[in-house]
C-alpha positions as CSV (number, residue, x, y, z in Angstrom):
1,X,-77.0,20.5,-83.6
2,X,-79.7,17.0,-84.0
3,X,-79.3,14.9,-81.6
4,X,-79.4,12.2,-84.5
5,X,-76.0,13.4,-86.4
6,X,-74.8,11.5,-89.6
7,X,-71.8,9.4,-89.0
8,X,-69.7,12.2,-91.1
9,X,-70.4,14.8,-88.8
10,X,-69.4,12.5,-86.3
11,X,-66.3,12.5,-87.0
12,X,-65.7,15.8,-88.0
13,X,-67.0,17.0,-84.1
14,X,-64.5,14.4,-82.9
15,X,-61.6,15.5,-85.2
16,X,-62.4,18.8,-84.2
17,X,-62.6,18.3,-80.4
18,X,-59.5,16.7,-80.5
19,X,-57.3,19.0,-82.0
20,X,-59.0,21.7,-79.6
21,X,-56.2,21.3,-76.7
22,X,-53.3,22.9,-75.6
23,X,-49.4,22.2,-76.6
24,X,-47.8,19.7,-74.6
25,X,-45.6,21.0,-72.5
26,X,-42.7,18.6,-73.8
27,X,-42.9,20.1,-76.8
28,X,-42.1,23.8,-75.5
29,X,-39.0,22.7,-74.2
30,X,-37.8,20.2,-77.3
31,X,-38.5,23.9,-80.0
32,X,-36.8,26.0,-77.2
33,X,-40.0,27.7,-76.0
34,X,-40.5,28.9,-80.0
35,X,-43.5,27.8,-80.1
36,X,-45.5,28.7,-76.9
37,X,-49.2,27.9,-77.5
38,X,-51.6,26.8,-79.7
39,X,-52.6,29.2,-82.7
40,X,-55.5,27.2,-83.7
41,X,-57.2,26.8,-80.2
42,X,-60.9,27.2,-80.8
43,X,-63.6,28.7,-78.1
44,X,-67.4,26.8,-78.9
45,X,-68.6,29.9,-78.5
46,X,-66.2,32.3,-79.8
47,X,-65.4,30.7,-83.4
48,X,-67.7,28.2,-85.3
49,X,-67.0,25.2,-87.6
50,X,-68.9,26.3,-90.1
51,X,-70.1,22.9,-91.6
């Protein structure tokens, strides 16, 4: 990764690096624990973003 990124990739790395977090804990008990974590939880190293 540049150190001089385009503003689009930017945001993309932000996007991403947000969504990258666990459930809130509010939330397990408002489903009734049906949903328990986040399926879509992505390791740097682990799983790319391909872009």
């Amino acid at each position: 990764m540049p150190a001089q990124k385009s503003f689009r990739i930017k945001q993309k790395l932000a996007k991403a690096k947000k969504q990258n977090r666990p459930l809130p804990q509010w939330i397990r008990l408002r489903t009734d624990n049906t949903i328990r974590y986040n399926a879509k939880r992505r390791h740097w190293r682990r799983t790319k973003l391909n872009f």
